[in-house]
Every structure is written in structure tokens, then in C-alpha cells.
LOLOSE-432837 format. One record per residue (C-alpha): chain; x, y negated, z negated; residue number from 1; residue in three letters. Coordinates in steps of 0.5 Angstrom, whole numbers, plus 500, padded with zeros to 3 digits. Layout:
! LOLOSE-432837
("A", (X, Y, Z), NUM, "Ala") ...
//
This chain:
! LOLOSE-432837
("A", (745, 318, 675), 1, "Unk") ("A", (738, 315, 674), 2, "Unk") ("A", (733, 314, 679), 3, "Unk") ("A", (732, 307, 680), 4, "Unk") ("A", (725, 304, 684), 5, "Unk") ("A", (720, 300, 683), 6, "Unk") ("A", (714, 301, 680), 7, "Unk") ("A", (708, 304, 685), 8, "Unk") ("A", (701, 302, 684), 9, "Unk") ("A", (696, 306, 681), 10, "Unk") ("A", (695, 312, 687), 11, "Unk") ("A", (688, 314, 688), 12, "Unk") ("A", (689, 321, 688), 13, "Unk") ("A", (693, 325, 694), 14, "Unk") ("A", (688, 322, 699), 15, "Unk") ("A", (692, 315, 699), 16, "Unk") ("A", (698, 319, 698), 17, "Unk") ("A", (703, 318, 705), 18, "Unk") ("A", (708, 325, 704), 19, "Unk") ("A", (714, 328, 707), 20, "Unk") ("A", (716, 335, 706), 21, "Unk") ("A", (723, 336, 708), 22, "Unk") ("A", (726, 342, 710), 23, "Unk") ("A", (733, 344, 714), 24, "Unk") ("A", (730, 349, 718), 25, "Unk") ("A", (724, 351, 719), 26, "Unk") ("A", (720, 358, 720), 27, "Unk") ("A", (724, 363, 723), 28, "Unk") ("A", (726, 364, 731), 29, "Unk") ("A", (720, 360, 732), 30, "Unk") ("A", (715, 362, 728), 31, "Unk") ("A", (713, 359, 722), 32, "Unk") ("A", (710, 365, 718), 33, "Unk") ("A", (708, 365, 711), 34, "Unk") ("A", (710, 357, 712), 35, "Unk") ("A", (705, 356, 717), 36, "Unk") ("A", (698, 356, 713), 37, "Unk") ("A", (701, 353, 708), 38, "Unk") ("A", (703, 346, 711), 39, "Unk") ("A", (697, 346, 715), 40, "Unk") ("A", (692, 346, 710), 41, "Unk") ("A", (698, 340, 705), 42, "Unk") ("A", (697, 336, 712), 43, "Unk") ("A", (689, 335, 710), 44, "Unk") ("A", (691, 333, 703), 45, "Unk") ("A", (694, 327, 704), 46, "Unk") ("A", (693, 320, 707), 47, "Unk") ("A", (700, 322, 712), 48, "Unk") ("A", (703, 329, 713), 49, "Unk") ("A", (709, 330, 716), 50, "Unk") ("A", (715, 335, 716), 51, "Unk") ("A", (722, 333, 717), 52, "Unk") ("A", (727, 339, 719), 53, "Unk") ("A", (734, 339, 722), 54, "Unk") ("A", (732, 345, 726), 55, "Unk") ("A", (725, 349, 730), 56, "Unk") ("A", (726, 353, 736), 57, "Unk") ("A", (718, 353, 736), 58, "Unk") ("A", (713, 348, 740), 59, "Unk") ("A", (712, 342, 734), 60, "Unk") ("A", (704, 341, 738), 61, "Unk") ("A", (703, 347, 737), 62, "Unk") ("A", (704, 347, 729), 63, "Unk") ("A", (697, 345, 727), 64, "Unk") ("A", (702, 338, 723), 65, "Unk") ("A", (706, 333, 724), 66, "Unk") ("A", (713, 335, 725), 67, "Unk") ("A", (719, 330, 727), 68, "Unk") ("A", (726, 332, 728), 69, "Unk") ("A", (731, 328, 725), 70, "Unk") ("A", (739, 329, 725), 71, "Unk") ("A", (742, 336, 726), 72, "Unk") ("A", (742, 343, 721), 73, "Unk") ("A", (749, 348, 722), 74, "Unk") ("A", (751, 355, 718), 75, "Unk") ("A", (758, 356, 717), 76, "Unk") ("A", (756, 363, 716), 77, "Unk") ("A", (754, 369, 720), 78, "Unk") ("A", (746, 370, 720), 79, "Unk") ("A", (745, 377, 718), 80, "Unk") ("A", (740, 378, 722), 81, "Unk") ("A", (744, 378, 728), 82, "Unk") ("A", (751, 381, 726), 83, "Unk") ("A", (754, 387, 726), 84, "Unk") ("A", (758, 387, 720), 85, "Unk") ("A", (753, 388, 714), 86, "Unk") ("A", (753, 386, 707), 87, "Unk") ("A", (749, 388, 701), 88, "Unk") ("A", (747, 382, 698), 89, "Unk") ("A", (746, 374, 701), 90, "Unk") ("A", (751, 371, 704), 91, "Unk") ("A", (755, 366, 702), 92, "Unk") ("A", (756, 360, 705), 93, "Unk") ("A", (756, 352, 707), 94, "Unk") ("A", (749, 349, 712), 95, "Unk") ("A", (752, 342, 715), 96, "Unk") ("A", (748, 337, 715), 97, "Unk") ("A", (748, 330, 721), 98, "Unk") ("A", (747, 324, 715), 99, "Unk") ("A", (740, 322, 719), 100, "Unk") ("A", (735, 324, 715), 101, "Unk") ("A", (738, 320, 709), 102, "Unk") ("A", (737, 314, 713), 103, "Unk") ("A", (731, 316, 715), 104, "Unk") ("A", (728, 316, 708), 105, "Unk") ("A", (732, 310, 706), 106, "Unk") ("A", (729, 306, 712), 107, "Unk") ("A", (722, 309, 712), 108, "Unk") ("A", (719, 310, 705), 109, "Unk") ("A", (713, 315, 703), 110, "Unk") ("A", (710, 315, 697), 111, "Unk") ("A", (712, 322, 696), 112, "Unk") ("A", (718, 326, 698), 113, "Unk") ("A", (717, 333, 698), 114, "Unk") ("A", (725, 336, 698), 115, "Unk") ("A", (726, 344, 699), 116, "Unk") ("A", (731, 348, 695), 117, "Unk") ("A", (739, 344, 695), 118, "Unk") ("A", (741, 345, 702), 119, "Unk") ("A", (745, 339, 704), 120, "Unk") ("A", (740, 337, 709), 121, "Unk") ("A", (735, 336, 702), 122, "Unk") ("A", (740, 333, 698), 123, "Unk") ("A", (741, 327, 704), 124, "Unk") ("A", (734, 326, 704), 125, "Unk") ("A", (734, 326, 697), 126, "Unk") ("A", (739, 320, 696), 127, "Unk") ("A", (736, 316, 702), 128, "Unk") ("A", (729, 316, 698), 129, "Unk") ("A", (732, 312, 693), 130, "Unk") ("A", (733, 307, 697), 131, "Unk") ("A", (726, 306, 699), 132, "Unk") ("A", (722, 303, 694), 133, "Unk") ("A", (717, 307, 690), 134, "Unk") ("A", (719, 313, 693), 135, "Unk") ("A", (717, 319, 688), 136, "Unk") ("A", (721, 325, 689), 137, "Unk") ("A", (718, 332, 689), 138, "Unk") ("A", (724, 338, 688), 139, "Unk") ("A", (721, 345, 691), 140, "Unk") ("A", (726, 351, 689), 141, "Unk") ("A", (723, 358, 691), 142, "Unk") ("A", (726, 362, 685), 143, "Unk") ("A", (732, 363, 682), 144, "Unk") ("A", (738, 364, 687), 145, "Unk") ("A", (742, 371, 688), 146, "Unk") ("A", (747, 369, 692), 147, "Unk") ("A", (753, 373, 692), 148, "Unk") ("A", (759, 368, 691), 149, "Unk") ("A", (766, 367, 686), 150, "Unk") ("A", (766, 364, 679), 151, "Unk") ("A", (769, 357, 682), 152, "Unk") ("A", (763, 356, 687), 153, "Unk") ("A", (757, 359, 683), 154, "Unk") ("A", (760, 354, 677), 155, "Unk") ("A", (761, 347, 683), 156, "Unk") ("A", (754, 349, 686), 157, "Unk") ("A", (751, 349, 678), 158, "Unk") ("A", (755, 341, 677), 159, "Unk") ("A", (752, 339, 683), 160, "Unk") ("A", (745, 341, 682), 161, "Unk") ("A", (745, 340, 674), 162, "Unk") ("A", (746, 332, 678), 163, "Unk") ("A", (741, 332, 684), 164, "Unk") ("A", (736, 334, 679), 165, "Unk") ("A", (736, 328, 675), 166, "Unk") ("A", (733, 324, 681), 167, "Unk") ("A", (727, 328, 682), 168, "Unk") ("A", (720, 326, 678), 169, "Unk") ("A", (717, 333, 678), 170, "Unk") ("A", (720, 340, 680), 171, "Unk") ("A", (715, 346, 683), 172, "Unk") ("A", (718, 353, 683), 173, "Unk") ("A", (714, 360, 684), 174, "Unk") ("A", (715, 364, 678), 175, "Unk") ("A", (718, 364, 670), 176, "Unk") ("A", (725, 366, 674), 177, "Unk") ("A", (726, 359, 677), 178, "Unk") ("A", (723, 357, 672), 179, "Unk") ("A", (728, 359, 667), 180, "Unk") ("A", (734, 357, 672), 181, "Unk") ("A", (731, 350, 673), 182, "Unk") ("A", (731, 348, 664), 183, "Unk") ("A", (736, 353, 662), 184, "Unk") ("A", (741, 353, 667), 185, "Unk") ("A", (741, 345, 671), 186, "Unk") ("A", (738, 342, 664), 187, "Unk") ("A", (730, 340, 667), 188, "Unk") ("A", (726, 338, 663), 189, "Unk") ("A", (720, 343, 663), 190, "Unk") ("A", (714, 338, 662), 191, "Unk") ("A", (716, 337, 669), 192, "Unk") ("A", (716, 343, 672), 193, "Unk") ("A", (710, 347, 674), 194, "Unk") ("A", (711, 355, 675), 195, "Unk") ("A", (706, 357, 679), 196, "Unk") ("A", (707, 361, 686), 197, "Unk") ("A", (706, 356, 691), 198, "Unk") ("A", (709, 361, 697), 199, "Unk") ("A", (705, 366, 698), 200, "Unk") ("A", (703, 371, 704), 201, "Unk") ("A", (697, 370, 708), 202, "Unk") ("A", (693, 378, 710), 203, "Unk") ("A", (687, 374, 710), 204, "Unk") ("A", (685, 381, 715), 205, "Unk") ("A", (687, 385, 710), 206, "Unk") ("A", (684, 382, 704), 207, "Unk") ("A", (677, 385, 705), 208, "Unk") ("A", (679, 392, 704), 209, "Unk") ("A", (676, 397, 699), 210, "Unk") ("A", (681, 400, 694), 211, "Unk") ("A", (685, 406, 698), 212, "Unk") ("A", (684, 413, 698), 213, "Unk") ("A", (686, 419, 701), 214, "Unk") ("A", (682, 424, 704), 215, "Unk") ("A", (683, 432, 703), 216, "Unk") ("A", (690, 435, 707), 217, "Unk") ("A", (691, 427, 708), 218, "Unk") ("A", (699, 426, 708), 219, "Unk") ("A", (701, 420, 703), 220, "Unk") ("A", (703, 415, 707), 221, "Unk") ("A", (709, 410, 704), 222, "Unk") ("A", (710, 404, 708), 223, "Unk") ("A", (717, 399, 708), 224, "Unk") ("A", (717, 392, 712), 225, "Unk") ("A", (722, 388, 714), 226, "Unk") ("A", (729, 387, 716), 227, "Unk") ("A", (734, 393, 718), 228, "Unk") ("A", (739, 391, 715), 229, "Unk") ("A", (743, 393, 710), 230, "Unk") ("A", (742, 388, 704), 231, "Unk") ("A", (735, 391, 705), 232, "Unk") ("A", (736, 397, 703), 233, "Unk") ("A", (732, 402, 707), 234, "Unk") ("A", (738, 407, 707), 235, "Unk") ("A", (736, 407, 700), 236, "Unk") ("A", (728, 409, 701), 237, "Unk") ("A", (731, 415, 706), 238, "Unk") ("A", (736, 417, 702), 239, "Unk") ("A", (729, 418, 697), 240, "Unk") ("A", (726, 421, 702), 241, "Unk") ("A", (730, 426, 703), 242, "Unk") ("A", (730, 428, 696), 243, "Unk") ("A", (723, 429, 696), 244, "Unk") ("A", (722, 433, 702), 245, "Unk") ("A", (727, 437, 700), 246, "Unk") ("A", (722, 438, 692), 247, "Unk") ("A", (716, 437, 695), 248, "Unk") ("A", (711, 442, 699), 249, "Unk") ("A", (706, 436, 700), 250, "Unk") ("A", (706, 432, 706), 251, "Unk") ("A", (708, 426, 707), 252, "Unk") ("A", (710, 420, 711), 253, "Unk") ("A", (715, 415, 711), 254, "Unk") ("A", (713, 409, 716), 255, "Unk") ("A", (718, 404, 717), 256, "Unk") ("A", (716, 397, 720), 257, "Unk") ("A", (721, 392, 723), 258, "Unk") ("A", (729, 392, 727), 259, "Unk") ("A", (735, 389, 726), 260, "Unk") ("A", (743, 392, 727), 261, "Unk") ("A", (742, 397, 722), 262, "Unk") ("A", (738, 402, 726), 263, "Unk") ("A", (742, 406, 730), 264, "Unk") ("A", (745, 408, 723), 265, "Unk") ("A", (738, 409, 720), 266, "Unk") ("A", (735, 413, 726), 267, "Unk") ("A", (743, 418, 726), 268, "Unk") ("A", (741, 419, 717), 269, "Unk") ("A", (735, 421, 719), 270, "Unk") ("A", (736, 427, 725), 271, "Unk") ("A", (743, 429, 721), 272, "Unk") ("A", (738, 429, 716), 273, "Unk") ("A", (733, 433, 718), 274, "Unk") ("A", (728, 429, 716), 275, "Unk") ("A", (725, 427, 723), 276, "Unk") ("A", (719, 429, 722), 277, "Unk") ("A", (717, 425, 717), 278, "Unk") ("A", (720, 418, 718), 279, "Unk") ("A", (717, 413, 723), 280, "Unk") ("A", (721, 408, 726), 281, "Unk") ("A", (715, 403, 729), 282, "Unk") ("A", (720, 397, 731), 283, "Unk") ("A", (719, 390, 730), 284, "Unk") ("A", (711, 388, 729), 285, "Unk") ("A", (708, 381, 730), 286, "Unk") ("A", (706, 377, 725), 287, "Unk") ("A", (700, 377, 727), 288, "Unk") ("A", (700, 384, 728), 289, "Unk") ("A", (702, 386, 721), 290, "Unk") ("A", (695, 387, 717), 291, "Unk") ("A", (694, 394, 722), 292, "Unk") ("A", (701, 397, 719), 293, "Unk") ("A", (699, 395, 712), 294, "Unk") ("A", (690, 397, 713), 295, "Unk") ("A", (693, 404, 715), 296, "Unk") ("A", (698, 406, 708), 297, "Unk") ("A", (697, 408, 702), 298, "Unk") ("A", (703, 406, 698), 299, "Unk") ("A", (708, 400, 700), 300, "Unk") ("A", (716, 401, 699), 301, "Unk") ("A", (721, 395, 697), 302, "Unk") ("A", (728, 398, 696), 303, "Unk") ("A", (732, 390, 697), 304, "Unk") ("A", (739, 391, 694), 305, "Unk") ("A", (738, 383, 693), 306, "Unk") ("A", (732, 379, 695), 307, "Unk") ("A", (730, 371, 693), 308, "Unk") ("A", (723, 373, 693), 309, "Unk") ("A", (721, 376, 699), 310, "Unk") ("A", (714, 377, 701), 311, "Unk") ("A", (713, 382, 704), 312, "Unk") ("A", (711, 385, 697), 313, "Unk") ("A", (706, 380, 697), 314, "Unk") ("A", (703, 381, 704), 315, "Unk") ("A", (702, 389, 701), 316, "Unk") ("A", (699, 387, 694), 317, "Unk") ("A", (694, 382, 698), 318, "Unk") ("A", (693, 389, 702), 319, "Unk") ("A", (691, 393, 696), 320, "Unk") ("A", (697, 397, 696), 321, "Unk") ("A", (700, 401, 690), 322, "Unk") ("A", (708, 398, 690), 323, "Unk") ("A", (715, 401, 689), 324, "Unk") ("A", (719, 395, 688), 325, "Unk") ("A", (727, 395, 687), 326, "Unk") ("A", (728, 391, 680), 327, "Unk") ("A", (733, 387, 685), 328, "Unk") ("A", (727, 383, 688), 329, "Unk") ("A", (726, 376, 685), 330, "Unk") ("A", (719, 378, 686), 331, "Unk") ("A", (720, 384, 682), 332, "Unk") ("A", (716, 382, 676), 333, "Unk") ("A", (710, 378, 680), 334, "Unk") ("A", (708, 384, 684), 335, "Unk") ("A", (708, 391, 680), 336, "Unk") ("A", (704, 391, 673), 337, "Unk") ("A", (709, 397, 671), 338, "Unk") ("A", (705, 404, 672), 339, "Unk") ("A", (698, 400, 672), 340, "Unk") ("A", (699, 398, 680), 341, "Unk") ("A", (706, 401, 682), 342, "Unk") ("A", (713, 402, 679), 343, "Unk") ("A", (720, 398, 680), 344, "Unk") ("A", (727, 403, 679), 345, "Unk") ("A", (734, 401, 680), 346, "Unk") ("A", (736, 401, 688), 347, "Unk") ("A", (743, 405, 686), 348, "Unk") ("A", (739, 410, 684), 349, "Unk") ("A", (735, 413, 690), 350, "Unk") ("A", (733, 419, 686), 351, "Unk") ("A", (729, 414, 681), 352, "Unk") ("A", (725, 412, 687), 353, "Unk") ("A", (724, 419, 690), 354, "Unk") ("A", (721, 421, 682), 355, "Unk") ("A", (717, 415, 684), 356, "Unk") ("A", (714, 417, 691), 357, "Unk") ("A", (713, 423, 688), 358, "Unk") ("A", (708, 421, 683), 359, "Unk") ("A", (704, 419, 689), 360, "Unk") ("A", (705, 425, 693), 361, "Unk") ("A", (702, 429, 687), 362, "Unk") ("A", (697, 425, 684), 363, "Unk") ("A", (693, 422, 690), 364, "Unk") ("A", (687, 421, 686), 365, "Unk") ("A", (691, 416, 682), 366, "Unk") ("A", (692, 411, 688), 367, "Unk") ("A", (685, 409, 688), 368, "Unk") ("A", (687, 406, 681), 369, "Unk") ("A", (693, 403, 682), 370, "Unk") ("A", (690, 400, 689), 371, "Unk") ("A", (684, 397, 686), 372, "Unk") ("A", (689, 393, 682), 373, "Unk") ("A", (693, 390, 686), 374, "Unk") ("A", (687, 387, 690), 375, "Unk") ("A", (686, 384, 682), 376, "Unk") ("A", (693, 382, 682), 377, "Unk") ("A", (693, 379, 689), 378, "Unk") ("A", (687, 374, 686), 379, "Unk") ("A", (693, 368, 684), 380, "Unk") ("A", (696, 368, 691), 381, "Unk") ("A", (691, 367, 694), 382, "Unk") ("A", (693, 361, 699), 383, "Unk") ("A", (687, 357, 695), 384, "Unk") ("A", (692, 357, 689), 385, "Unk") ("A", (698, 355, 693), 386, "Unk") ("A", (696, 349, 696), 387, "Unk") ("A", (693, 348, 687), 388, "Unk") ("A", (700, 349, 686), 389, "Unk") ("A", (703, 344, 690), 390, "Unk") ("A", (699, 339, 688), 391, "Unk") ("A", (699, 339, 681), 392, "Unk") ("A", (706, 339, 682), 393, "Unk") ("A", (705, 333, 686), 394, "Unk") ("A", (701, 329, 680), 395, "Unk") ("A", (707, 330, 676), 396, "Unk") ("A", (711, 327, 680), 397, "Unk") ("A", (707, 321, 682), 398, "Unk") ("A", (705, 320, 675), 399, "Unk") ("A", (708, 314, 671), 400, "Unk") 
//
């Protein structure tokens, strides 16, 4: 499926540039969170910046860019966040997509076209461009997919992709993980694919502080953020946690940071298990808020039994924290430089991650040592280097 169009002229740069980045959804509920820096920032860089969703609940004059809704984005599948029925990995299913934004595009080029992921949504957008003469095709793939779904599926999802690709001009994605799965899996040619994190977290509040230190008879506190719900595998760090009280005389405190369906069970593990005293339910915290939760940890805590590439990670090596993170996370490997800044265990083995904790709770001396080199590692994603990533990817795209 060759990509037919006309040659562009020469572009003077990203500043002549007209872009459309073209997302199904964007942010979460309404909030924009880590999405939200970045595209104000890309909205500086080019001639014209817009952002072309099928859904936002938020209020577009309040985003800081251009947003226009076009046509209509659907699950047909249950959102986790919202549901009872609790699943440990990603839930598979199909988004339905309105055909507007393919005439969108076919009707009102651009220059580039910045496509997320392979949702229908972005594959319409991606077919209306080639239409529209001269468009170049900017495809944006997070990481590698962890979706949980049969044999068959994975295999027709696979051959539908390995020919979408074939209409993009360049290809970013976040680390070697998406890299891989773009040339080895859907056949990319590298020389078109920059890996580089382009979705990074934010803590500009944080990212001031000195490298951590705990204060004599001070209990070691270990921090989780995110969604209760079972995927995220917070049953696993308390499982951890009632290890460790049970072994250890050194205090400690276990702090968790967020809500969702899976709370009141949380909360009945926690006083069956006698362990009340040393976990803390803060709730759901605003984004905005969150700097004060990681200001106040010693050590952050990821127990994911699957995850794309979270970034509340991220959010704590840019704070400085030393990390546990589960081998589970496609981040895993971006956030954790193994024993120097923390350490990565087997979520489906709860006592590797209590062995973990442990470590800290029994030498606090070394949290210094470990935090200072998260702020080290924080250095490559730092919003600057996002917004670098994008637009080297973009350059390989627009060049002839």
C-alpha cells in the first residue's frame, strides 16, 4: 500500500510547518495531565497547532492550544476504572470510530499529521491524509502493546498494522521496547524510527529537591500512586507489606495514593491483616497536588501486573525517589538502573518485593545514594527532551 502524494516544497524548518496531532481521546475525565505540557509547548513550535479528538470532556479554551473536535470515539468495552469486575491485565476490545476525521484530513490538508497509536480513530486520519497532497505522516506508538487478547486477534491486529505503517513517513516511540516491536514485528525500517521519550512526566515542583535522607527513628516511607484496581496490583505491595511487618522491627510506613473499585477489598486485606497501622489510604490526590505526596517519600513502590508504560514512575524519579518496580511495567527498564537507584521483582512474587523493601528499611543510609541517581536519570526526561523528541521524529518525517 504505497504512499502516493506530491512533492512538498522545501520546508524552512518546524516554524513553516501547519501540524495536526490526532488523538481519539484526549486526557482522562478532562484533565489533560501529562499530555498537557507537552502539546502546549508543540503548539509554539509550528506555523499552526491543532488537536483533532474524537472525545474531551474538558473545556478546549482552557488547554492552552487549538482543539477541535471531529466525528465521534466509542469503547465497546468496559472501563476499568469504572467497573466492578476486575481484570489483571489490559482489557481487550474494540474503540468505534465516526468516519469524519478521515474527511477531515482529506479536505483540509497539513503539512504534518501526527497520528497516536493504532486506534481506528488515528487509521481514518491516517487514510483521509492520503488524499491531501503533500501531507507527511507522523506515526506516535507509545511502547510495546500489552494487550491481553487470543492468538487470532493478536495475529489480525499484527496484519492490519504491518499495513498502516507503510503510510507513514517517520515513526516515534518512547524506548527500545516500542522500538522493537515497530522493526521486528510490523516490519519499520529503523532509519525512520527515532526511540526517544517523547511522554514524560512533569514535577517541575519537585525537581528542585535534594537527594532524600532519613532522619534518625524516622520510619522509611514507601509510597504507591495510582489506580486501585486490580491490574495495578496494589494487593501484591500489601501482601509485601505484611511480610515485612511480620520480619521486621524497624518502622515504616506504607502510604497509598489514589482510588478506584478495588478499595474496600484493599482496606478489609489491610485490617484482617492487622497491618492498619502502617498503610495509609490518602485517596485520590489532584494532579496538581501530587508533588507534596512524592516531597514527602522516601522510596516509591510500582507493583503493575501489566502496564503500557506508566508514568507515575517517571513522576517519582524526576522527584528523586529510589523505585521498586515490577518487570511488568513497559517502563521497567527506563526507570530502575538495577541496585544503583532501586530495583525491579516478579509481581507474582510478593516476597521478592518485601526482600526489596526490606533492603531499605535496613540500610536508610543508602537512600541517599540511590535517590541521587534517580535525579541523574530524571536528566533524559525532562519536558525539553520531549519536546526534542518530537521534533526530530518530525524532521524524519518531513524530509524528502
Amino acid at each position: 500500500m504505497p504512499r502516493r502524494r506530491a512533492v512538498t516544497p522545501k520546508l524552512q524548518g518546524l516554524a513553516a510547518v501547519r501540524c495536526a496531532w490526532v488523538t481519539p481521546v484526549l486526557g482522562v475525565d478532562g484533565q489533560l495531565l501529562y499530555l498537557g505540557p507537552l502539546l502546549r509547548r508543540l503548539s509554539k513550535c509550528f506555523q499552526s497547532f491543532v488537536v483533532v479528538t474524537g472525545e474531551f470532556l474538558g473545556a478546549p479554551e482552557a488547554t492552552g492550544f487549538s482543539v477541535e473536535r471531529c466525528g465521534t470515539f466509542r469503547r465497546l468495552y468496559a472501563n476499568e476504572r469504572a467497573t466492578a469486575k476486575q481484570v489483571a491485565f489490559y482489557r481487550s476490545g474494540v474503540g468505534f470510530a465516526t468516519p469524519a476525521v478521515f474527511w477531515r484530513f482529506a479536505r483540509k490538508p497539513v503539512d504534518l499529521l501526527i497520528v497516536t497509536e493504532f486506534s481506528l480513530y488515528a487509521c481514518y486520519a491516517a487514510l483521509g491524509s492520503l488524499l491531501a497532497r503533500g501531507t507527511r505522516l507522523l506515526w506516535v506508538v507509545e511502547a510495546r502493546p500489552r494487550l491481553a487478547s487470543s492468538p487470532f486477534l493478536s495475529a489480525v491486529r499484527r496484519m492490519l498494522r504491518r499495513l498502516f505503517v507503510k503510510l507513514a513517513d517517520g515513526f516515534l516511540t518512547n524506548n527500545q521496547d516500542g522500538g522493537d516491536y515497530l522493526v521486528k514485528e510490523l516490519g519499520v525500517d529503523p532509519r525512520r524510527v527515532v526511540m526517544r521519550p517523547f511522554l514524560v512526566s512533569n514535577m517541575n515542583a519537585v525537581s528542585q529537591l535534594l537527594p532524600r535522607r532519613v532522619a534518625n527513628g524516622e520510619p522509611i516511607r514507601f509510597l504507591y500512586v495510582g489506580q486501585l484496581i486490580r491490574r495495578k496490583g496494589v494487593r501484591v505491595a500489601l501482601e509485601a507489606v505484611r511480610v515485612v511487618h511480620q520480619r521486621s522491627q524497624m518502622p515504616f510506613v506504607m502510604e497509598i495514593v489514589g482510588d478506584g473499585p478495588d478499595r474496600l477489598e484493599l482496606e478489609a486485606f489491610v485490617a484482617r491483616n492487622a497491618i492498619a497501622h502502617v498503610v495509609t489510604f490518602r485517596g485520590r490526590v489532584s494532579y496538581a497536588d501530587l508533588h507534596a505526596s512524592y516531597g514527602s517519600a522516601h522510596v516509591f513502590v510500582f507493583p503493575t501486573l501489566s502496564d503500557y508504560r506508566a508514568l507515575t514512575p517517571f513522576e517519582a524519579l524526576s522527584a528523586g525517589l529510589p523505585i521498586i518496580t515490577s518487570r511488568r511495567d513497559g517502563g521497567s527498564g527506563e526507570t530502575v538502573d538495577e541496585g544503583r537507584n532501586g530495583f525491579s521483582f516478579d509481581p507474582d512474587r510478593p516476597g521478592d518485593l518485601a526482600a526489596h523493601m526490606e533492603y531499605f528499611i535496613r540500610h536508610p543510609d543508602r537512600i541517599a545514594t540511590f535517590s541521587a541517581r534517580s535525579f541523574e536519570m530524571a536528566k533524559s526526561y525532562t519536558l525539553e527532551a520531549a519536546i526534542s523528541a518530537v521534533q526530530m521524529a518530525a524532521m524524519i518525517a518531513l524530509r524528502k
